[in-house]
Structure formats: C-alpha cells, structure tokens
TIFI-241599 format. One record per atom (N, C-alpha, C, CB): residue in one letter; residue number from 0; x, y, z. Coordinates in steps of 0.05 Angstrom, whole numbers, plus 5000, padded with zeros to 4 digits. Each point is the difference from the previous one (the first is absolute). Glycine has a CB too. Example, Ala and Ser with C-alpha at 12.3 -4.5 7.8 and 13.67 -1.06 7.14 Angstrom:
// TIFI-241599
vexlo	seti	c1	c2	c3
A	0	5264	4886	5156
A	0	4982	5024	5000
A	0	5018	5024	5000
A	0	4962	4977	5025
S	1	5031	5044	4961
S	1	5016	5024	5001
S	1	4985	5022	5014
S	1	5024	4987	4957
END
This chain:
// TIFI-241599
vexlo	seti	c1	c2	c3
X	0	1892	1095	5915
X	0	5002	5008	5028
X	0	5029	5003	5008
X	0	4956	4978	5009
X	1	5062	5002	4995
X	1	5024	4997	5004
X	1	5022	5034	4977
X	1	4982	4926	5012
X	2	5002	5071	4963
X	2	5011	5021	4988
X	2	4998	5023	5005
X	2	4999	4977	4976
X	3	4976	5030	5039
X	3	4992	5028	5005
X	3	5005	5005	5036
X	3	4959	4998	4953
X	4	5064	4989	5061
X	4	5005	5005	5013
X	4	5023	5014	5003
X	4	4973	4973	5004
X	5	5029	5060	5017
X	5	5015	5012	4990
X	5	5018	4991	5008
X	5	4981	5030	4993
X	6	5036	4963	5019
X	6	5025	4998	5017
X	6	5012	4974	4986
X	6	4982	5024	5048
X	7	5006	4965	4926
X	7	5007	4969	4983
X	7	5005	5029	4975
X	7	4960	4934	5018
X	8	5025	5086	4977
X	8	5010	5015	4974
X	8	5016	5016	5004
X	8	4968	4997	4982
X	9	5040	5016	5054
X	9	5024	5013	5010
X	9	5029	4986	4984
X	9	4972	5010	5052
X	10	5020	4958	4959
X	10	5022	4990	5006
X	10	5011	4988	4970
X	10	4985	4991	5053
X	11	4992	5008	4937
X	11	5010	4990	4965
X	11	5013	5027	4988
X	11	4956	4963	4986
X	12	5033	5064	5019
X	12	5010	5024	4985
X	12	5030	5002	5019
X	12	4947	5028	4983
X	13	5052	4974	5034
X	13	5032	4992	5007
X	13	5014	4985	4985
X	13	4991	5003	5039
X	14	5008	4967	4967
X	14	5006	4987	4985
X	14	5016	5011	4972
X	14	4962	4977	5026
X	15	5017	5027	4966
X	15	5009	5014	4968
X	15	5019	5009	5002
X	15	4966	5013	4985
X	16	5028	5019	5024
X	16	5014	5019	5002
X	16	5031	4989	5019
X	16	4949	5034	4993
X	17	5057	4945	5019
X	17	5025	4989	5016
X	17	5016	4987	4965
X	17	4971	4981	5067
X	18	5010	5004	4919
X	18	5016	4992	4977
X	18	5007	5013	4987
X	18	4987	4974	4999
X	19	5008	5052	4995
X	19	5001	5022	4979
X	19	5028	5009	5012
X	19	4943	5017	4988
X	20	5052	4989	5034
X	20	5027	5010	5022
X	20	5024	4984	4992
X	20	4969	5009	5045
X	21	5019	4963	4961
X	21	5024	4982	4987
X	21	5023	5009	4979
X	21	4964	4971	5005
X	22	5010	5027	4966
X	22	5015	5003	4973
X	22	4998	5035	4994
X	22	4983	4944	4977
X	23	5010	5076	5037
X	23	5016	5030	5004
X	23	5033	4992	5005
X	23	4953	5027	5027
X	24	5051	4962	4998
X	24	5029	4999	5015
X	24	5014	4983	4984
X	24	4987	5007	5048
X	25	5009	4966	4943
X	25	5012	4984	4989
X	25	5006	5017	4969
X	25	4978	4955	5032
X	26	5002	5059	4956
X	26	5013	5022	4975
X	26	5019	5020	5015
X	26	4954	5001	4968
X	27	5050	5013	5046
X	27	5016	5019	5021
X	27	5032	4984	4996
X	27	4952	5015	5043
X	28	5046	4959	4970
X	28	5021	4991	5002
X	28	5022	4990	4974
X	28	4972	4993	5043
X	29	5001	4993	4933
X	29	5014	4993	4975
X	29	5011	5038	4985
X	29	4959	4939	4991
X	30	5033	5080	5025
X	30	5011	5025	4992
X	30	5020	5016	5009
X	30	4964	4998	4991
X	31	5046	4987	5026
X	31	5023	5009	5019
X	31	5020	5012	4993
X	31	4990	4971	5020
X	32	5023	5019	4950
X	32	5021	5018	4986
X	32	4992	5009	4971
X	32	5037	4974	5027
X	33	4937	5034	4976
X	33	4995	5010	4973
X	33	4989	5035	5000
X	33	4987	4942	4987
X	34	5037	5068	5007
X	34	5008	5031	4998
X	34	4970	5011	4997
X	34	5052	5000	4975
X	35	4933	5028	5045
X	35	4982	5012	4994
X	35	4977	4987	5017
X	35	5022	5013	4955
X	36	4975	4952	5043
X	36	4980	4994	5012
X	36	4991	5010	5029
X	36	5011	4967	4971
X	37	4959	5045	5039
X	37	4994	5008	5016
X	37	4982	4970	5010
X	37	5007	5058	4984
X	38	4997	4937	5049
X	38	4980	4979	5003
X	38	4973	5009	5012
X	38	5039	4969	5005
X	39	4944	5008	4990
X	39	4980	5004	5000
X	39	4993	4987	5024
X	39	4997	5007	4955
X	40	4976	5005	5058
X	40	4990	4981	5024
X	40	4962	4992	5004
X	40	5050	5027	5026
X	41	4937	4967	4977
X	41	4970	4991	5011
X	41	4991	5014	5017
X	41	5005	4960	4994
X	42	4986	5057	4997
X	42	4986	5024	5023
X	42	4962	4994	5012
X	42	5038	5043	4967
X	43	4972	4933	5047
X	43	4979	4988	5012
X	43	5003	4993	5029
X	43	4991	4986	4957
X	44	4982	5021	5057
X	44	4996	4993	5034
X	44	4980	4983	4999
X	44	5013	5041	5023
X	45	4999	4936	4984
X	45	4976	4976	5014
X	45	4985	5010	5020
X	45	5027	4962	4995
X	46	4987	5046	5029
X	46	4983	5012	5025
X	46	4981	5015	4993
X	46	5035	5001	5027
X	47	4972	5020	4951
X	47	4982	5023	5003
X	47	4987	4987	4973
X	47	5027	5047	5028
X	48	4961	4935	4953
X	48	4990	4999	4988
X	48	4976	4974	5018
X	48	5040	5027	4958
X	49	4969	4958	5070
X	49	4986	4990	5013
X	49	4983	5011	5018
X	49	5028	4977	4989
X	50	4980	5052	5016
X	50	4983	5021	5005
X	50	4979	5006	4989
X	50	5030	5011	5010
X	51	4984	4997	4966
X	51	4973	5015	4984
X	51	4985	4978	4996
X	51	5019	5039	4975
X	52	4979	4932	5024
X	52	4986	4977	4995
X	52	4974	5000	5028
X	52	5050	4973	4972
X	53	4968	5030	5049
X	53	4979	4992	5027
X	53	4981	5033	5007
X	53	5046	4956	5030
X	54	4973	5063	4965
X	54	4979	5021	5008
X	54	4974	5015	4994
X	54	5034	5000	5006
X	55	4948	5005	5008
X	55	4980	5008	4990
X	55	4992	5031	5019
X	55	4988	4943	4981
X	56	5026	5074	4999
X	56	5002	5021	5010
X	56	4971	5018	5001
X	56	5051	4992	4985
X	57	4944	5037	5023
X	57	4974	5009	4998
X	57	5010	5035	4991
X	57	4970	4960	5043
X	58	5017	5040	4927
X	58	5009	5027	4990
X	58	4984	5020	5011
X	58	5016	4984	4959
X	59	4998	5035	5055
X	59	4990	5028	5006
X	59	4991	5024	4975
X	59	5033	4987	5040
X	60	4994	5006	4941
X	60	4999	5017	4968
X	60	4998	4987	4986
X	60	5023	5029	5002
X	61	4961	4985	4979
X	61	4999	4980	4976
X	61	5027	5004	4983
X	61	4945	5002	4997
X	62	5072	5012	5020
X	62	5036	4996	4991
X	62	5010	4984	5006
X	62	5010	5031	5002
X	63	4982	4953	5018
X	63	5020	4981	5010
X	63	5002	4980	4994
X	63	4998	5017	5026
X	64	5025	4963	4982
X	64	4999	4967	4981
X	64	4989	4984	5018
X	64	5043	5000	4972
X	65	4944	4983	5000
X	65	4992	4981	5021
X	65	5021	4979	5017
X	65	4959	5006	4970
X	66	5036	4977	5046
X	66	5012	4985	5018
X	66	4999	4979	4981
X	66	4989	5017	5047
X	67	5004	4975	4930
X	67	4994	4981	4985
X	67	5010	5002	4974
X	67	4967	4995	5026
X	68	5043	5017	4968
X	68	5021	5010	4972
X	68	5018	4984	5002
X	68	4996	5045	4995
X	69	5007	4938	4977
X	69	5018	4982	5001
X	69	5020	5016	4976
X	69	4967	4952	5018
X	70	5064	5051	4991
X	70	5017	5016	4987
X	70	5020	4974	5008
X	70	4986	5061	5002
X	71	5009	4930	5004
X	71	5019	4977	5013
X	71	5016	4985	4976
X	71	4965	4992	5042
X	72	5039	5022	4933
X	72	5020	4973	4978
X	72	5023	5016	4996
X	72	4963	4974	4966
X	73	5051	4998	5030
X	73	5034	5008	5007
X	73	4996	5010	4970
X	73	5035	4961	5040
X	74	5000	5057	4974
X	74	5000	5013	4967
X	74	5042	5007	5001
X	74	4928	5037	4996
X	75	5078	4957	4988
X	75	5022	5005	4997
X	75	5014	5031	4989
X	75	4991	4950	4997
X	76	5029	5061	5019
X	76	5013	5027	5000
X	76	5027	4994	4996
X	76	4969	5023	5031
X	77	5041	5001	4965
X	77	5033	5001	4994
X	77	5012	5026	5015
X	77	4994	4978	4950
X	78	5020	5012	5065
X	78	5026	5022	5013
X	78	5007	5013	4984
X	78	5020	4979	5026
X	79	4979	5039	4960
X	79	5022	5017	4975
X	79	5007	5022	5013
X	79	4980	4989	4956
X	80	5019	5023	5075
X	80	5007	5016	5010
X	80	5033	5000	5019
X	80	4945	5002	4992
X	81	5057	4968	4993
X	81	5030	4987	5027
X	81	5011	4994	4982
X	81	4988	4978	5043
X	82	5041	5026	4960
X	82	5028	4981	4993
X	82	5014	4994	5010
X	82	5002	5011	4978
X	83	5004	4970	5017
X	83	5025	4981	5024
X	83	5026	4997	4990
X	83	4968	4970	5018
X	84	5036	5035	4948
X	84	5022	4994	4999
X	84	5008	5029	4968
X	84	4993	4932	5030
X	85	5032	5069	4953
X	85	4998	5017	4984
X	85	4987	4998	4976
X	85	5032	5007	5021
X	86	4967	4969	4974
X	86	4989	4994	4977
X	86	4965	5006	5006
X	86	5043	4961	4986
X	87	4944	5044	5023
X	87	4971	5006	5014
X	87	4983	4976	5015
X	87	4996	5034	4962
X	88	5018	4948	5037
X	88	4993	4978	5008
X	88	4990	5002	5027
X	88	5028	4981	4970
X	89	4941	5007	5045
X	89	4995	5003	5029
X	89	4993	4984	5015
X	89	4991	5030	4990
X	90	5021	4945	4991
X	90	4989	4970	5023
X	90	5029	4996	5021
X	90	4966	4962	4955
X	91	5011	5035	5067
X	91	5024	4988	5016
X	91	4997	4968	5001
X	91	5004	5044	5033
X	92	5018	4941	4972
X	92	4994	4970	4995
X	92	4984	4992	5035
X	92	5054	4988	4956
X	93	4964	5022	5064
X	93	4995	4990	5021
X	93	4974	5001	5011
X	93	5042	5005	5003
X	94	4941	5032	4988
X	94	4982	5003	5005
X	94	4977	4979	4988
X	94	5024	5042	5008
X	95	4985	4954	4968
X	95	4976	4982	4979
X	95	4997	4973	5014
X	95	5014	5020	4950
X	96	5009	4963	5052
X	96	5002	4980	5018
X	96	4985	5001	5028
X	96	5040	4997	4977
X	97	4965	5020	5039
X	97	4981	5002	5016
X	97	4978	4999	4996
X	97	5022	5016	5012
X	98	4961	4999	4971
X	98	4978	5005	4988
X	98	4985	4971	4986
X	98	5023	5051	4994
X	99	5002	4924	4996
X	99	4984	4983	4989
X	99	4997	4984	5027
X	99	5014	5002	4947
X	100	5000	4993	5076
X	100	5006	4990	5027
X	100	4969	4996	5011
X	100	5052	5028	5007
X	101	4947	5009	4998
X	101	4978	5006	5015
X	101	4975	5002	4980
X	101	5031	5024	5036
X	102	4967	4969	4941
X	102	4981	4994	4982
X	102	4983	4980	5002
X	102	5026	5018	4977
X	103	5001	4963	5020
X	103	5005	4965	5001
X	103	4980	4998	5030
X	103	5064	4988	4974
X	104	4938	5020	5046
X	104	4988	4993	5023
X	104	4970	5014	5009
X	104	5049	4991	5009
X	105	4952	5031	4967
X	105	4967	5004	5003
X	105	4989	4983	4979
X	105	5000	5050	5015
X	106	5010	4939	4967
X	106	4977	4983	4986
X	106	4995	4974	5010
X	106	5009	5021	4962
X	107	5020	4963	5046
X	107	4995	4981	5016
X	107	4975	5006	5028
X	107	5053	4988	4981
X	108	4949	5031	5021
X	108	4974	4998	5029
X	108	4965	5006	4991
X	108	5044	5028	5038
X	109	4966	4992	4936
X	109	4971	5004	4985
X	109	4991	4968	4988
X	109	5012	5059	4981
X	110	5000	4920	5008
X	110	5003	4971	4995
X	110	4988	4998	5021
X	110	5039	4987	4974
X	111	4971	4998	5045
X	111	4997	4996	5026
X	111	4974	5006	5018
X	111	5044	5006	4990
X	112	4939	5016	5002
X	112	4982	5016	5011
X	112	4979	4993	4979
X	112	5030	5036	5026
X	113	4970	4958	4950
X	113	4985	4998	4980
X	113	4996	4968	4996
X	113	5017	5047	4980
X	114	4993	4934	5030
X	114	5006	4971	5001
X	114	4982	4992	5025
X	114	5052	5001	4979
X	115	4951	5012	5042
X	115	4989	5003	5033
X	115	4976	4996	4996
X	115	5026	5033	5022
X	116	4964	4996	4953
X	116	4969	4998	5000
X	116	4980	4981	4984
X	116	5011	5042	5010
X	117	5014	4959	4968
X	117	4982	4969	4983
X	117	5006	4972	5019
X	117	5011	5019	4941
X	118	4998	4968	5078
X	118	5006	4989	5013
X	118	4975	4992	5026
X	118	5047	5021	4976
X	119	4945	5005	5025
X	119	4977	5006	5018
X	119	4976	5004	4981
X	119	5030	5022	5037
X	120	4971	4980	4943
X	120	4970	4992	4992
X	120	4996	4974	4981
X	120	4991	5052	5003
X	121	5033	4931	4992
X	121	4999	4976	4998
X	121	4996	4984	5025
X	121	5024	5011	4963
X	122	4990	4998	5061
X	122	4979	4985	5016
X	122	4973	5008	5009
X	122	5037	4987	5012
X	123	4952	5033	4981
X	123	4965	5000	5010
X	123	4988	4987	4971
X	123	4995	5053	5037
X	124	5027	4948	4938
X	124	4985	4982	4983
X	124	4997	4976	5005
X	124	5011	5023	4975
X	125	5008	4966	5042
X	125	4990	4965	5001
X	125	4997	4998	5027
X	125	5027	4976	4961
X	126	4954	5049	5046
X	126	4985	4990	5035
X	126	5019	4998	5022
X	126	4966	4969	4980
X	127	5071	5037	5014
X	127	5005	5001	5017
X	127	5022	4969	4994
X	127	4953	5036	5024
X	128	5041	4947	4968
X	128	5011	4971	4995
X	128	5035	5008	4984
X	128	4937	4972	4990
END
C-alpha cells in the first residue's frame, strides 16, 4: 500500500534521479581541465514527471498520450554543442557548483518529504502512541 502510493514513487524517482545529478556534476567537475571533455547533465523533471503520475487524462484520438505514461527516468546527456575554452573543454566550474548547491537542497527536501511520510504511517502504526 504505502509502495503503490504515487506521490511516495514521485518522490523516490526524484530522489534517484537528484543522486544521479549528483555524480553527473561531481564527474563535470573532476573534468575541468581535461582537453576535449564535453559535460554532461540529467535531463530529468520532477514536476513534470509528478504530473504525469497524478493525471488522468481523457483521449479524444487514439493519437494521443495518455496522461499516464510514465517517461519519467532520468537519463544522462552531453553538451557537445558548447565550448568554453580552446582546448574544447565546456565545464564551467561556477556553474557546476551551483548545480551541486541547488542539487544538494533538492535532495535534502525530497529526504525530508520522504521521512514526513514514513513518520506518519509509523504513527497510525502504533495507534497514534
């Protein structure tokens, strides 16, 4: 029960996909002076994969998607369209930093939000006591 609740499998596939983010940027940064490297990033939306979790859309075509298509797994990409410096190199340090900053503070709250709810059904497990 607790597992097949969506907004506990929103928040775990975030989850994930926030650690993945992690060790993308933290490789980005151990690449910072290594000639050619293009960085890479996690081309994933929590919001919009919490979407497609809650909606229950109504198809007009039998073209159309459903409201229930889960496409929602992170997946890692590479910039090879940018350079920042001559050697081809395209990490920026400050940007990546940022990036682990504002990383660092979505997983801490996905933690946080995922702790809340086991928290709350350990207390209706013990009646409340």
């Amino acid at each position: 029960m607790l597992w097949n609740d969506p907004l506990t499998g929103s928040l775990i596939r975030s989850l994930d996909a926030a650690a993945l983010r992690q060790k993308v940027t933290a490789q980005n940064i151990a690449n910072l002076n290594t000639p050619g490297y293009k960085r890479s990033y996690v081309a994933f939306s929590e919001e919009l994969s919490r979407a497609k979790t809650s909606l229950s859309l109504q198809k007009t075509n039998p073209r159309h998607l459903s409201g229930r298509e889960q496409h929602g797994s992170p997946r890692v990409e590479v910039e090879s369209h940018t350079s920042r410096r001559s050697d081809g190199n395209n990490v920026d340090l400050d940007q990546e930093m940022l990036d682990l900053v504002s990383n660092q503070l979505r997983y801490n709250t996905l933690i946080q939000s995922i702790s809340g709810r086991f928290e709350r059904w350990r207390h209706v497990i013990n009646e409340g006591r």
